[in-house]
N, C-alpha and C positions, 0 to 999 in steps of 0.2 A: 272360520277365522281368516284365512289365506284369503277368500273371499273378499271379507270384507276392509283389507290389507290392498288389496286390487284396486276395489271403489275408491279409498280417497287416495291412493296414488294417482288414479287418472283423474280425479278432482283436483287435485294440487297442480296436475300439470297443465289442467283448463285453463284455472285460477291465474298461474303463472302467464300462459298465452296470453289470458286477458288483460293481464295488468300490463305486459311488453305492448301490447298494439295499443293501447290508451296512452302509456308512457311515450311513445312516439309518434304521437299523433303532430302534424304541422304546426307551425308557428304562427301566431298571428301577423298582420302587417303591420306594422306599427309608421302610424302616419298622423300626425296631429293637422287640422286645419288653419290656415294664419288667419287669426281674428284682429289682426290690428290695422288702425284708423288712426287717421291722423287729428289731432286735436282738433281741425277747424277746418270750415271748404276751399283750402285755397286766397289765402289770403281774409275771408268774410270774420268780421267780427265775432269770435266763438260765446254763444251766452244760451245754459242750457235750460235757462227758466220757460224761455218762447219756442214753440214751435207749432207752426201753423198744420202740422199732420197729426195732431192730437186734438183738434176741435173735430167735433162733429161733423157731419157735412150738412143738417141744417142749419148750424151757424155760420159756417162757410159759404154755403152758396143762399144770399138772404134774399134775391130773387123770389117771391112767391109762387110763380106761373112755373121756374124749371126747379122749383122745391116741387111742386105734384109731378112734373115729368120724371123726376128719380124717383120719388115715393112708387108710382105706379110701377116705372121699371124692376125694383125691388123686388114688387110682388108678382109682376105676371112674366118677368124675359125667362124665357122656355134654357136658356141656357143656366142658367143659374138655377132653376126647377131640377134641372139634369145634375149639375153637383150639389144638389139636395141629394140626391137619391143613392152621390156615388157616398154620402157620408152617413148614410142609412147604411148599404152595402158593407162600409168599413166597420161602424157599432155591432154591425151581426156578428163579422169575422173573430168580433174581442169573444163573443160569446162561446163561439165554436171552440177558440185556442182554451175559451178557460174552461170549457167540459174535456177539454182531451187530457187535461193532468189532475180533474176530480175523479174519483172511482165511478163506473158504471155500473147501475144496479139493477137487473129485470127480471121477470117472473117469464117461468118455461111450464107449459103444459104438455103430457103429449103421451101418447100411446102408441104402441107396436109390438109387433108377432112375427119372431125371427125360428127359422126351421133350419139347423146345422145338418150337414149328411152326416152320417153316422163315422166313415171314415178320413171327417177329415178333424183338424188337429181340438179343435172344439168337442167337435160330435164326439170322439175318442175319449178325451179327457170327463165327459159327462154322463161314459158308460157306465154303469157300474157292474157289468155282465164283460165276460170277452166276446167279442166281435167278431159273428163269423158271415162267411156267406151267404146269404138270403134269409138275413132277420131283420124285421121290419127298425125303422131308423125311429128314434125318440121321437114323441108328440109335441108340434113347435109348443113354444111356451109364451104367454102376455107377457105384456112389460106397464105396467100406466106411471109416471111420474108426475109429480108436479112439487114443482122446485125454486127457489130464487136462489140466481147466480149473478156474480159480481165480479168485476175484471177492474182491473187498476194498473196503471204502469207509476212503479214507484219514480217519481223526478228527482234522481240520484241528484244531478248534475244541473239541474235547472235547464233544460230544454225546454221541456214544456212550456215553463213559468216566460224562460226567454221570448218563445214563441208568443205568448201573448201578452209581453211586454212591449214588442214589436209593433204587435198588431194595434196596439196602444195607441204608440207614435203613428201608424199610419192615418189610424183615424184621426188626431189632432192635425196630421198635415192636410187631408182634405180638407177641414173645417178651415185650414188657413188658406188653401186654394180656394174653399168657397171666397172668405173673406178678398183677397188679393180679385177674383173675380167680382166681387160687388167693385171693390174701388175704379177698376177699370169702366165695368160699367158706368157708373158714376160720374168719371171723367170724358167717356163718351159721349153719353148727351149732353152734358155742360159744352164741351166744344163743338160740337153741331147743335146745341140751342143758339151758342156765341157767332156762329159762323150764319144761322139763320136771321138771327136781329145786322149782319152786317149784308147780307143780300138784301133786305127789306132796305137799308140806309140806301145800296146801290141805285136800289131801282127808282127810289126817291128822287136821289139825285139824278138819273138817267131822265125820269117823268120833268123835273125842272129845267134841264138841261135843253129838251126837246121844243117845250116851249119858251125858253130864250131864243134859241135857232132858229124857231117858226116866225116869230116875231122879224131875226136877222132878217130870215129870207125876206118875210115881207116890206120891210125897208128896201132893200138889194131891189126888188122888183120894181117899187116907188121910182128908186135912185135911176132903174133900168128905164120906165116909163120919160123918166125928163132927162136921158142922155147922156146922165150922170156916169154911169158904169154900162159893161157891154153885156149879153146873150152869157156869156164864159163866167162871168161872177155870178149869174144870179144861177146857174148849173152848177158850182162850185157849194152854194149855200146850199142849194135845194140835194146835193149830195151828202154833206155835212150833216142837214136834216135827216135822211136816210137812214146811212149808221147808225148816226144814235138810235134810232128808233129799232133799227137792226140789233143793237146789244141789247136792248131789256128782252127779248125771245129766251135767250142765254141764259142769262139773271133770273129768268120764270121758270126756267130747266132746273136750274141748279136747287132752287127753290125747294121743287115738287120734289126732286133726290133727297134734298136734306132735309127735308118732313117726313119723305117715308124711314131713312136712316133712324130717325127717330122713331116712328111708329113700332119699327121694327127690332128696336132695343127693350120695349113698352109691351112688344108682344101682344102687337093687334093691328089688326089690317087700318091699308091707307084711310087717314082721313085728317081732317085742317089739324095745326098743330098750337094752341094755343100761346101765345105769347108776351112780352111786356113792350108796348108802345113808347117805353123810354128813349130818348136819343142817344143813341148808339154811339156818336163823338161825343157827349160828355160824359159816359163814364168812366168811373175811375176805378184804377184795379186797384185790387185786394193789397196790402201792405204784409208783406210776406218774411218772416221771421224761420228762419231755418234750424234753430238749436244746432246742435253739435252733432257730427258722424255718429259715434256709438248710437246715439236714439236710432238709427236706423235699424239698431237690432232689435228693438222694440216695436216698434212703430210699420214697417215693413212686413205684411204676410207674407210675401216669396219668401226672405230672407228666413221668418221664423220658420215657413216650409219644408225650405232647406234643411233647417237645422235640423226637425222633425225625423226629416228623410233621413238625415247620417246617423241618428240615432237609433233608428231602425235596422242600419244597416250593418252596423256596429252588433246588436243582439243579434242579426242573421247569421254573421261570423260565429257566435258563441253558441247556437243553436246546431249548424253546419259544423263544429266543433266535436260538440257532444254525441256523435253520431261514431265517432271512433272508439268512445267508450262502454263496457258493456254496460246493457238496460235489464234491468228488472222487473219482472211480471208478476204478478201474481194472482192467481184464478179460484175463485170458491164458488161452493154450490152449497144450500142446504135445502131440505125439503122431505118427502116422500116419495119409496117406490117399493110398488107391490106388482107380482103377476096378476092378483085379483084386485081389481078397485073396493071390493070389501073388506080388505086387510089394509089401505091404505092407512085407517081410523087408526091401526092398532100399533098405539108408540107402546115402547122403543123401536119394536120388532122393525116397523114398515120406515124409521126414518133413517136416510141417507148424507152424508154430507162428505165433501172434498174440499182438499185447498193444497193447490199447488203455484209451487214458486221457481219462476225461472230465471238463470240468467244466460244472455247470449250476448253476444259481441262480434264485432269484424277480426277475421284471422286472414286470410289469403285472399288475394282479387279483390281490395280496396279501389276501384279505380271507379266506383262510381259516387263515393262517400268522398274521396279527393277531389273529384273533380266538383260539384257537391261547393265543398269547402273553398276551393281555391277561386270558384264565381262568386262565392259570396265577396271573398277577397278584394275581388276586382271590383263587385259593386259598391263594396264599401271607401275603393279608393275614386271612384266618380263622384259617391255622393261626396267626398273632401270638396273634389273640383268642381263640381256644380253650385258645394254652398261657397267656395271664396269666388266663383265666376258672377252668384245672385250679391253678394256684397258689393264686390267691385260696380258690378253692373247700375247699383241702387244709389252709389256713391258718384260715379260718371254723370248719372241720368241728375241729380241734383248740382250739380259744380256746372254745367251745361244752360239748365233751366235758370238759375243764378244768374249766370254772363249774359243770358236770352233776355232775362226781365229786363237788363240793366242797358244793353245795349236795344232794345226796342222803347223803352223809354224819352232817350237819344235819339234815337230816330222819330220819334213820335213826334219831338217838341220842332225837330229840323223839319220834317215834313210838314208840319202846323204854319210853318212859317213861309214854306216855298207855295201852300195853298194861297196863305193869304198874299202872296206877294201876285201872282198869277190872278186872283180875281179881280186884285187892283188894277192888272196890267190888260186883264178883259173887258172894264170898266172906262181903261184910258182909252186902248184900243176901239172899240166901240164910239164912244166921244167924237175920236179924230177922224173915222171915217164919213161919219154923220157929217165933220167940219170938210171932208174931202182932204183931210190933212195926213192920211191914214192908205194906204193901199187894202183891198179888200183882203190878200193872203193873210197878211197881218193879224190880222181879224180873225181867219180861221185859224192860224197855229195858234194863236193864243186862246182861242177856247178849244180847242183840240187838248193842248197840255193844260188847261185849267180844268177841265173832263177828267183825266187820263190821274192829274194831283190827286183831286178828290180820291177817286178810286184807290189811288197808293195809302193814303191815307187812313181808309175803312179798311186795307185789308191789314193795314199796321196795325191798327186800333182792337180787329180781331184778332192776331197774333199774339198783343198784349194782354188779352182776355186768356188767352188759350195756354198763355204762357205760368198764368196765375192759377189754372187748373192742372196743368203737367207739372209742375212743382209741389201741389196740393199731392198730387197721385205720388209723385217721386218722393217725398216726403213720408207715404203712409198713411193718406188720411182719403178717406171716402166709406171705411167700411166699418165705422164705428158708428 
């Protein structure tokens, strides 16, 4: 009786331990993220019916030729293969966390033959003789079993459950890192396919350009033959000639880069990059409808990512939590054991069965379950600042792209006009030379900066392209 007055005394005073170190287990951080936006980007008309990051991207880019170059990117860039694999990776990990809080249940076979000495605390208790000096020790004795046994850890506290609540959100954020990297991709070759139709414009214009010049020269030479002009003009044209011919080399450079850049997005060695022969000055870009900030919560993978991420980080807290409080076990076995595998047959006699239940918890030298805990802490106060740094950042990259379309537009129509004012002035120029009414310098600065126009021009006209793809991507849209 006294006995068993003992036992739950020091059970009471486990019970009591365990309940103190659970009861003072840390606090969490309490940190909420600021999700707020402002109604509209900066002055832009707010209207949340439109917005060009929720079309497709094969309505967006209606291009046929760089509709196959993303299609094929899609399917063969080795990078995007690779966050395939990391969101295979994640789906397993849900699997794992959700067998650690179902019961485990396997089957045990097995036999052995164990031999006590006589005098020690086994051997003694299995005498049934007293024990003296040189009498031979008991004859070892079999053992054969076969059993199924089962282990569970009861989820008092929801660890476990947390743990692959977690693992949940992890896998949903790869699948939006996947997503966020299609868009990139996406936005990729559209602006190196865009940048490829404006080198193809240059070189154009570099091949017309060469032969107006050759042409000059050959006048200058004419002009040189009857007296007209000296040795130093017609060196001046024939240098003129040069250059230009000198810049398409560059132009052919930049070319074979920006095909392979692509090639290499497509996830296949160099080769020609197919294209659309359109004129590159007349197209018109895309008419770009922004919707309202909030969509960016939508509409944006980083941003959902993010969110992903602190949600996870969030259950890591209350998983790192639960670690302070005691866990429950509990272990069963049933089955058969006999010393002779011919008696295994014979129930009742041969069948065995256990079930035990434990509980354990942290009492003294917590400092690796705090520490444990107080990282998770920390991580959960990064993922706050990474998802308001991916908002911010998503809202910047839009209000940016906005002023970019608006003020290259402005430029486009000014620079349209300094072209044409300059080809006229290459045209008069020219004229008055021929009339001798003209010096020959004349002549070359002015098709020097009628050259030089042009060029300013294509590379507005591609910035204008490229601008209507960076506001696509800053928007959210390439990976739907």
């Amino acid at each position: 009786m006294m006995s068993n007055k003992r036992i739950l005394t020091w059970v009471g005073i486990t019970l009591s331990a365990l309940t103190y170190t659970a009861c003072n287990a840390p606090s969490q951080v309490q940190r909420s993220p600021n999700k707020t936006l402002s109604a509209a980007y900066n002055g832009q008309a707010a209207d949340s019916t439109g917005n060009v990051g929720k079309m497709k991207w094969k309505d967006y880019f209606t291009d046929p030729q760089l509709a196959a170059l993303i299609d094929t990117a899609l399917n063969n860039n080795q990078e995007l293969n690779i966050t395939l694999q990391e969101i295979e990776i994640s789906r397993n990990e849900i699997r794992a966390r959700k067998g650690e809080y179902l019961p485990f249940v396997g089957l045990r076979g097995g036999a052995g033959i164990e031999k006590a000495g006589r005098y020690t605390q086994v051997g003694s208790s299995e005498a049934t003789t007293e024990i003296k000096p040189g009498r031979e020790t008991p004859e070892p004795l079999p053992d054969f079993v076969v059993a199924a046994y089962a282990r569970w850890e009861v989820d008092i506290w929801h660890k476990l459950r947390n743990a692959k609540k977690a693992a949940v959100n992890r896998y949903l954020s790869s699948v939006e890192g996947k997503n966020f990297m299609m868009t990139n991709i996406v936005s990729e070759i559209a602006i190196s396919y865009y940048e490829l139709l404006a080198l193809d414009t240059q070189l154009n214009i570099v091949t017309q350009n060469i032969e107006i010049q050759t042409n000059a020269l050959r006048i200058v030479k004419m002009q040189k033959e009857a007296t007209r002009v000296t040795e130093l003009a017609v060196r001046r044209f024939e240098a003129q000639v040069l250059n230009t011919q000198n810049r398409q080399y560059a132009i052919r450079q930049r070319i074979v880069e920006t095909e392979n850049r692509i090639n290499f997005l497509l996830g296949r060695y160099p080769q020609p990059v197919l294209r659309s022969s359109t004129n590159f000055e007349t197209m018109v870009p895309a008419v770009i409808q922004a919707g309202i900030p909030s969509q960016l919560m939508e509409n944006r993978p980083d941003v959902r990512q993010a969110e992903q991420d602190l949600e996870a980080s969030k259950l890591d807290v209350l998983v790192a939590r639960a670690n302070f409080y005691p866990s429950l076990g509990l272990n069963a076995a049933v089955g058969l054991q006999a010393f002779n595998p011919i008696y295994l047959g014979n129930v009742p006699k041969s069948l065995m069965s256990t079930l035990v239940a434990d509980l354990a918890g942290p009492l003294i030298n917590k400092n690796a379950i705090q520490a444990t805990y107080k990282s998770a802490n920390a991580r959960q106060v990064q993922a706050i600042y990474n998802y308001e740094r991916t908002v911010l950042n998503a809202y910047i990259e839009v209000v940016n792209q906005l002023s970019n379309i608006n003020n290259l537009q402005q430029s486009f129509e000014t620079k349209t006009r300094e072209v044409a004012a300059l080809t006229e002035s290459t045209n008069i120029a020219n004229r008055l030379f021929t009339s001798a009414r003209a010096d020959y310098v004349e002549v070359l600065l002015t098709q020097r900066e009628a050259l030089e126009s042009r060029f300013d021009l294509i590379e507005t006209k591609m910035q204008q392209m490229n601008a209507t793809v960076n506001i696509y991507r800053a928007l959210g849209g390439g990976w739907n």
